[in-house]
KEKOL-132486 format. One line per field, with one value per residue (C-alpha): residue number from 0; x, y, z. Coordinates in nm, 2 decimals. Layout:
N
resi: (NUM | ...);
east: (X | ...);
north: (Y | ...);
up: (Z | ...);
END
This chain:
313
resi: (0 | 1 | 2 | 3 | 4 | 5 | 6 | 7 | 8 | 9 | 10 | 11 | 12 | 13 | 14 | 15 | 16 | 17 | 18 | 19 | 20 | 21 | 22 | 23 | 24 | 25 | 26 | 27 | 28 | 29 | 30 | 31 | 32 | 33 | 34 | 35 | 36 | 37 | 38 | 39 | 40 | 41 | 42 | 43 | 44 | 45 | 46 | 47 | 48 | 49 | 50 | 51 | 52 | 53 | 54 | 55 | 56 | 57 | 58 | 59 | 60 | 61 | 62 | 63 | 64 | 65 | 66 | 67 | 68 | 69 | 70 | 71 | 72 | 73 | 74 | 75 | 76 | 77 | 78 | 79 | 80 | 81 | 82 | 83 | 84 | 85 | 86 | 87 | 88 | 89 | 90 | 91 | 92 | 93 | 94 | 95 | 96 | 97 | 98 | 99 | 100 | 101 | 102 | 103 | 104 | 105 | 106 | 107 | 108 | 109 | 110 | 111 | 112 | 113 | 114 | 115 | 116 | 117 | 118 | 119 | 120 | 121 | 122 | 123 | 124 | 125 | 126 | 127 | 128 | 129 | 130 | 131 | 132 | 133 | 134 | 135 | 136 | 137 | 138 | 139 | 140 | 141 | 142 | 143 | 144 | 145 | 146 | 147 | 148 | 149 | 150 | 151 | 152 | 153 | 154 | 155 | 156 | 157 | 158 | 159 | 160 | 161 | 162 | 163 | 164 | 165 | 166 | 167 | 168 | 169 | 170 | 171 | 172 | 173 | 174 | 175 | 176 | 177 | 178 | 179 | 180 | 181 | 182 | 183 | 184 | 185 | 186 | 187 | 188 | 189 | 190 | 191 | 192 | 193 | 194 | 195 | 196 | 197 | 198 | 199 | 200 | 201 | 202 | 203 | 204 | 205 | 206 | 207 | 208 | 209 | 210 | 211 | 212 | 213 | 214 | 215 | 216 | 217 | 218 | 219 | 220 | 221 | 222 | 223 | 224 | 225 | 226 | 227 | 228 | 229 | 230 | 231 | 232 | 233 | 234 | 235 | 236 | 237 | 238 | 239 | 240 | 241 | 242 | 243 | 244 | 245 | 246 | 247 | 248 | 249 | 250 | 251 | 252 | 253 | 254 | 255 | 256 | 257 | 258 | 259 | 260 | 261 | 262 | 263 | 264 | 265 | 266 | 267 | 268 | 269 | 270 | 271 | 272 | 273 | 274 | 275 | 276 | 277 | 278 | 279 | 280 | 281 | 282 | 283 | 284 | 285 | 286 | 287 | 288 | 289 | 290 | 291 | 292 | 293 | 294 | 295 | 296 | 297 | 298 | 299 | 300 | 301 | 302 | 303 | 304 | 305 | 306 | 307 | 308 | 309 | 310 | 311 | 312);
east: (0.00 | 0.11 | 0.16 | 0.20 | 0.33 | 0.39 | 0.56 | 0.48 | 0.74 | 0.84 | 0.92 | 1.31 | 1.65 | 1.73 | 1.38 | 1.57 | 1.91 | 1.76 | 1.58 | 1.92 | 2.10 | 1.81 | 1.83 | 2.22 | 2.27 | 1.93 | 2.06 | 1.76 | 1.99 | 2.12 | 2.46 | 2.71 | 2.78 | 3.15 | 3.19 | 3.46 | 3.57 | 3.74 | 3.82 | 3.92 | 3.84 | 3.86 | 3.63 | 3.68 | 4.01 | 4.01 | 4.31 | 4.41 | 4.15 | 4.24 | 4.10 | 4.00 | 3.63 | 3.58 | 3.65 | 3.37 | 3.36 | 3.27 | 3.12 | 3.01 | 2.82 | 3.04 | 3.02 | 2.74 | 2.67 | 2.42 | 2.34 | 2.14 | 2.32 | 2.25 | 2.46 | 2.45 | 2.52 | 2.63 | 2.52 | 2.72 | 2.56 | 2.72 | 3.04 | 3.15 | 3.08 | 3.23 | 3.14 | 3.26 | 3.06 | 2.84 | 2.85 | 2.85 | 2.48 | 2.42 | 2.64 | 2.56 | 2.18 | 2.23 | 2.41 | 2.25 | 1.96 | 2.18 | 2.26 | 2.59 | 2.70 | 2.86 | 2.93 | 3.03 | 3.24 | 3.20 | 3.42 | 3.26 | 3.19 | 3.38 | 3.60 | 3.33 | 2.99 | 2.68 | 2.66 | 2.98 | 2.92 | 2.62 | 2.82 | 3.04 | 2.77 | 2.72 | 3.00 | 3.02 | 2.69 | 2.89 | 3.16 | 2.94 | 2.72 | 3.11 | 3.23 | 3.03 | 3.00 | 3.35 | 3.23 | 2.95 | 2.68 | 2.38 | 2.48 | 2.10 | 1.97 | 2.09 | 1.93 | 2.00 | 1.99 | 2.09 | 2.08 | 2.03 | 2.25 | 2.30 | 1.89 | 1.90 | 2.14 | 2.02 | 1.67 | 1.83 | 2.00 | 1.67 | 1.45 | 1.73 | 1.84 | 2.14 | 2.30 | 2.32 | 2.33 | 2.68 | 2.77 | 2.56 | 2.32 | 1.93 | 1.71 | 1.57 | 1.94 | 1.79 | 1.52 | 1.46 | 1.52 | 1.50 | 1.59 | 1.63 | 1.55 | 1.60 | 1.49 | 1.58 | 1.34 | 1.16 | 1.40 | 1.18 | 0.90 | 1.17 | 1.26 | 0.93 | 1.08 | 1.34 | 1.11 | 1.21 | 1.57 | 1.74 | 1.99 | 2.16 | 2.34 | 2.08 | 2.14 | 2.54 | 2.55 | 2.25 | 2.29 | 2.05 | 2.01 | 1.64 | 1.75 | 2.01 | 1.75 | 1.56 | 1.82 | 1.92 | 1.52 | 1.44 | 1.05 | 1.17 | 1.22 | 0.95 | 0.68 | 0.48 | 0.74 | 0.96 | 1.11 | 1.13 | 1.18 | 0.96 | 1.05 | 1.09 | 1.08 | 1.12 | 1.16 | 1.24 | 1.11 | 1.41 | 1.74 | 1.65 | 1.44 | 1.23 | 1.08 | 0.94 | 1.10 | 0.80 | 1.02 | 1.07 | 0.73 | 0.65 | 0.91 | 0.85 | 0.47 | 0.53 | 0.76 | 0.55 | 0.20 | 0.41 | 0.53 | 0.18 | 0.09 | 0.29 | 0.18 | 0.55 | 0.53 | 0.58 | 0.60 | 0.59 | 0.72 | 0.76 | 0.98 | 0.85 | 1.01 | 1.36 | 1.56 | 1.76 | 2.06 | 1.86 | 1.78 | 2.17 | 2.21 | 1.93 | 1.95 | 2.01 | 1.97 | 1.86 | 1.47 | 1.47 | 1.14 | 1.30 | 1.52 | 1.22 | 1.02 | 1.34 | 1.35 | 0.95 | 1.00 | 1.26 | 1.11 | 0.82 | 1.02 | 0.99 | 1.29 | 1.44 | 1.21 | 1.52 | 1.86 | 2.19 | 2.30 | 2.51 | 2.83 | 2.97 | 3.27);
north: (0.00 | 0.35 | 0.61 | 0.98 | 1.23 | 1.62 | 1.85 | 2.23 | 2.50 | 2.73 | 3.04 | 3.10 | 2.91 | 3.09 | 2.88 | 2.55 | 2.64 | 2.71 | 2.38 | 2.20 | 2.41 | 2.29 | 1.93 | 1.95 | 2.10 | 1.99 | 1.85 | 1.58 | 1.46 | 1.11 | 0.98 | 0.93 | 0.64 | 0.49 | 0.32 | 0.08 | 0.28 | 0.05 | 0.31 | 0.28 | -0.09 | -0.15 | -0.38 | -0.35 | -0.30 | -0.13 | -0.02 | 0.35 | 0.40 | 0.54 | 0.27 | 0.55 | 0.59 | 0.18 | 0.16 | 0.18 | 0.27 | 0.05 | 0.15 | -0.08 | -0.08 | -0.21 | -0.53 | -0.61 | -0.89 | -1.01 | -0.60 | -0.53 | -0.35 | 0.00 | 0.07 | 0.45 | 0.59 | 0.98 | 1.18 | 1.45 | 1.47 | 1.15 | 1.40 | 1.42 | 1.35 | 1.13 | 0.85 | 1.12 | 1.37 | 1.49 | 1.15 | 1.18 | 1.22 | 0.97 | 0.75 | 0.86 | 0.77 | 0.42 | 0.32 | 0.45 | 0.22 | -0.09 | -0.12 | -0.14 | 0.16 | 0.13 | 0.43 | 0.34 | 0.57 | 0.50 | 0.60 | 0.93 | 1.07 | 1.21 | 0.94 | 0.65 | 0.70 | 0.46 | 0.18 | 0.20 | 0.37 | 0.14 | -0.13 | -0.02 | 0.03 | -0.35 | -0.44 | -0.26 | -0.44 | -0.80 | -0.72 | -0.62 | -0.95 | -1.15 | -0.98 | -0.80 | -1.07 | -1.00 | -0.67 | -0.72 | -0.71 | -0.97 | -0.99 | -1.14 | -0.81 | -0.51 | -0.15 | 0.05 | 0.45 | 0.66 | 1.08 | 1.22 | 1.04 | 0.77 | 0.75 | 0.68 | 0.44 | 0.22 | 0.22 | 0.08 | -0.18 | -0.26 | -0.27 | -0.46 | -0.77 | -0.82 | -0.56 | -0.83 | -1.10 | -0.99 | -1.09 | -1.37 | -1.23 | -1.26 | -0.95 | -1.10 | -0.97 | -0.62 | -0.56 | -0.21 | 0.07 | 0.46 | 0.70 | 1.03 | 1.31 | 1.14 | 1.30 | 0.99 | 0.69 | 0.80 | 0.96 | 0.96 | 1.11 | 1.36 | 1.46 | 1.62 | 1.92 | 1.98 | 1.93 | 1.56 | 1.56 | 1.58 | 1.88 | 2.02 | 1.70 | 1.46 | 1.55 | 1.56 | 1.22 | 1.01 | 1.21 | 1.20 | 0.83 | 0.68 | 0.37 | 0.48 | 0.67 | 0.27 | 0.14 | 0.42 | 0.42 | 0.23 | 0.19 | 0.04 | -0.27 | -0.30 | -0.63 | -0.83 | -1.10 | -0.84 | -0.87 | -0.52 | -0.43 | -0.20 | 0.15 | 0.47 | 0.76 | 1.13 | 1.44 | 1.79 | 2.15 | 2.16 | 2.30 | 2.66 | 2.82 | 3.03 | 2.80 | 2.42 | 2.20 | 2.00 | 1.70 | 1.59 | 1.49 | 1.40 | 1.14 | 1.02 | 0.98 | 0.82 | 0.57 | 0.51 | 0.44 | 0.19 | 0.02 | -0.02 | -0.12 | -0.45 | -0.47 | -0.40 | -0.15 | 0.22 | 0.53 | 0.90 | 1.17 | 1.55 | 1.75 | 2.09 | 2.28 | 2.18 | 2.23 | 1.95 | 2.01 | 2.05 | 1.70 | 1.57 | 1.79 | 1.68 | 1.29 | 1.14 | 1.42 | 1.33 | 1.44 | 1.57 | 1.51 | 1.34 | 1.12 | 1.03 | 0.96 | 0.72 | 0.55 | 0.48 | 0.33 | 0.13 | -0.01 | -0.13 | -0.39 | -0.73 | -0.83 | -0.48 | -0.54 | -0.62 | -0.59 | -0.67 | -0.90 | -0.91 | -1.02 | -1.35 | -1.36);
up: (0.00 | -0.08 | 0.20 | 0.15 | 0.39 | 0.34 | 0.52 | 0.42 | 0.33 | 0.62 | 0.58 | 0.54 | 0.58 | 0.92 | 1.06 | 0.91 | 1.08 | 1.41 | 1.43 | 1.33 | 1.62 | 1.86 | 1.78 | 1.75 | 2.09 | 2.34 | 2.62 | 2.52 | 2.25 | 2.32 | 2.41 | 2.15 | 2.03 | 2.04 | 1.73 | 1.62 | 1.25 | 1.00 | 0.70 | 0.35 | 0.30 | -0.07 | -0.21 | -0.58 | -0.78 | -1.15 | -1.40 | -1.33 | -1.11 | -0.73 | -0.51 | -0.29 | -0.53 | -0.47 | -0.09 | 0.17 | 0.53 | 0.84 | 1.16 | 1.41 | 1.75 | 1.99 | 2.20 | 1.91 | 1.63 | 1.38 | 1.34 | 1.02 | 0.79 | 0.62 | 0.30 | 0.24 | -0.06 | -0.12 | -0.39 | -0.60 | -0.93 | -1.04 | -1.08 | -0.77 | -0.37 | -0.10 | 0.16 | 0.42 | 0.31 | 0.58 | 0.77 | 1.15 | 1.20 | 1.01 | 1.11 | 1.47 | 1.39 | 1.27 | 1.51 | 1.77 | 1.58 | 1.65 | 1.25 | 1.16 | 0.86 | 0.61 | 0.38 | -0.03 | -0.28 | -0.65 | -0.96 | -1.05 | -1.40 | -1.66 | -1.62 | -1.54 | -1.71 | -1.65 | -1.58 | -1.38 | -1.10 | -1.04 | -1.07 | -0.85 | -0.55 | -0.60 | -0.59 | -0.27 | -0.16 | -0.26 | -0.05 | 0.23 | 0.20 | 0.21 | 0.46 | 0.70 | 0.98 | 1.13 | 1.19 | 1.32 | 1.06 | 0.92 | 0.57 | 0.49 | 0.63 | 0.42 | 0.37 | 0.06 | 0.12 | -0.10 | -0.13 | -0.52 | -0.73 | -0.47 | -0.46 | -0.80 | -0.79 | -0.44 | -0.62 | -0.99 | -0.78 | -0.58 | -0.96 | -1.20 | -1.01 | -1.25 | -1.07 | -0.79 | -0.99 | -1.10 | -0.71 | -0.69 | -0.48 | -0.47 | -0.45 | -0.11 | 0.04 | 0.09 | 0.30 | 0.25 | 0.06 | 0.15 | -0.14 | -0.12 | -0.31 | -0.70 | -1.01 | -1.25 | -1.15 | -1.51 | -1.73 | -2.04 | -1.81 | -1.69 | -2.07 | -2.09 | -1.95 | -2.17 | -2.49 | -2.54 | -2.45 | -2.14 | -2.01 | -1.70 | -1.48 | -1.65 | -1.97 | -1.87 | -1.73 | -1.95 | -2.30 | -2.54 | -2.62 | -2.53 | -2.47 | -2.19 | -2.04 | -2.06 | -1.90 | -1.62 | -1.52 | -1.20 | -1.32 | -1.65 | -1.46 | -1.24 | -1.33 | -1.14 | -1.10 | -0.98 | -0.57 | -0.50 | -0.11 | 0.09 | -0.05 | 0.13 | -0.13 | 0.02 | -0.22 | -0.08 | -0.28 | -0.46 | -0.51 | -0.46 | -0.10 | -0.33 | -0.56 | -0.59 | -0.90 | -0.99 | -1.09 | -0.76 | -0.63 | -0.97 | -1.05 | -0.70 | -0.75 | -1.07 | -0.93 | -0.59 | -0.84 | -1.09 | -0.73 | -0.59 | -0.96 | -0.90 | -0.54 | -0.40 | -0.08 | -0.12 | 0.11 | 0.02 | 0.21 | 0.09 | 0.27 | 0.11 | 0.39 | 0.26 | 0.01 | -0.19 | 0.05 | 0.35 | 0.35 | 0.31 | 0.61 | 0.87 | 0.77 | 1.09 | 1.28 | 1.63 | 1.64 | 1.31 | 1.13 | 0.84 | 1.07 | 1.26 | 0.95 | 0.83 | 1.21 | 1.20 | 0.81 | 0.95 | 1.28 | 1.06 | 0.83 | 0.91 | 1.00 | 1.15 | 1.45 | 1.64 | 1.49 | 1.71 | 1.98 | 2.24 | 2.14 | 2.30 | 2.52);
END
């Protein structure tokens, strides 16, 4: 079943920065959590390619094991970004959720145009699904999230299962997926804008060529046979205080009705009070209403109910 959810525009950015001082700083805010940090773990190698854009991040609750596992993924446009960007509250929040974290780079475009950087974020989720038991994570229990371009790629991953069929994975591996403010789950539906063609980052990274659009599009994917997750989809007003871009909530409408059509679970949350970069910012902010809109999602996926135990001596 499909849920919707709006929040309504504010009046200015100075009401946005006060709340994040207020949750930031109440002495309400819970402890912080002590996490064991394994960086720079590389978990793909390429030909002149830094190994820096395929390594991920690990943190872990202490004195935990069998955590499920959220796999974040940063946006940047497809251009640029990293898996540092912005991280401690969400890190902070996960853990403090008893889910280990894990935070993916990805080659970046010029040099590595689509599929690549895709592949590369499964690659990331192989690695994770091999490996993530000796620190402390259920492999079998894996939540994609991604922000912009991340969101559009944790939701490809989640539609096409030969993404993770390149790893020998089932679709069943994630449990959940929350994505964050994408414009490309429909790029044909997006070219309407731009009189059949697509420009700006879109047109920059997915040219001109309809059947790259095909293939880049989440919804292309979607039948009834498909395993798709539960799906989180949350769009914000856009980049800009002072005006809504209207192919936000409709690309995530779109997507969310073509979900329900082949009875997979969707949610809808619009965020009209923030801006594109407003929500990278608040994620995982403790009692933020987008954090506390991801936490309820969460909490109500079979199999999150309860996500660590103790670890044995």
């Amino acid at each position: 079943m499909m849920k919707r959810q709006t929040h309504q525009p504010s009046k200015a950015r100075a009401v946005f920065t006060a709340l994040m001082a207020f949750v930031l700083f109440s002495g309400c805010a819970p402890k912080r959590v002590e996490a064991q940090i394994v960086r720079d773990l590389v978990y793909a190698k390429h030909a002149n390619t830094d190994v820096k854009l395929t390594s991920l991040d690990v943190y872990s609750p202490p004195g935990k094991s069998g955590c499920a596992v959220i796999v974040w993924v940063h946006g940047g446009g497809w251009f640029e970004g990293d898996k540092t960007d912005w991280i401690e509250p969400k890190s902070q929040f996960f853990l403090s959720e008893d889910f280990v974290f894990v935070s993916v780079n990805y080659r970046l475009l010029p040099d590595s145009p689509f599929p690549r950087f895709v592949q590369d974020v499964s690659d990331a989720i192989g690695w994770v699904n091999e490996n993530i038991a000796q620190y402390g994570g259920d492999p079998e229990r894996i939540v994609l999230v991604g922000f912009s371009s991340g969101a559009h790629i944790v939701s490809l991953i989640a539609a096409n299962p030969n993404y993770l069929a390149r790893r020998d994975l089932a679709s069943e591996t994630l449990k959940a997926i929350i994505s964050v403010d994408s414009a490309a789950y429909n790029l044909p539906l997006l070219s309407k804008y731009y009189k059949g063609k697509l420009e700006g980052t879109h047109g920059a990274v997915f040219g001109n060529d309809p059947k790259i659009w095909k293939a880049a599009s989440p919804i292309t994917f979607l039948n009834p046979s498909s395993h798709i997750p539960p799906m989180l989809l949350i769009y914000s007003r856009g980049v800009y205080e002072d005006q809504v871009n209207p192919n936000l909530g409709e690309q995530a409408e779109n997507f969310s009705a073509a979900l329900e059509r082949i009875g997979a679970e969707a949610q809808v949350i619009a965020f009209l009070n923030r801006t594109h970069q407003q929500l990278d910012e608040s994620l995982g902010v403790w009692n933020d209403p987008l954090t506390r809109s991801i936490s309820k999602f969460l909490r109500g996926i079979e199999g999150l109910e309860s996500s660590c135990q103790a670890q044995s001596e």
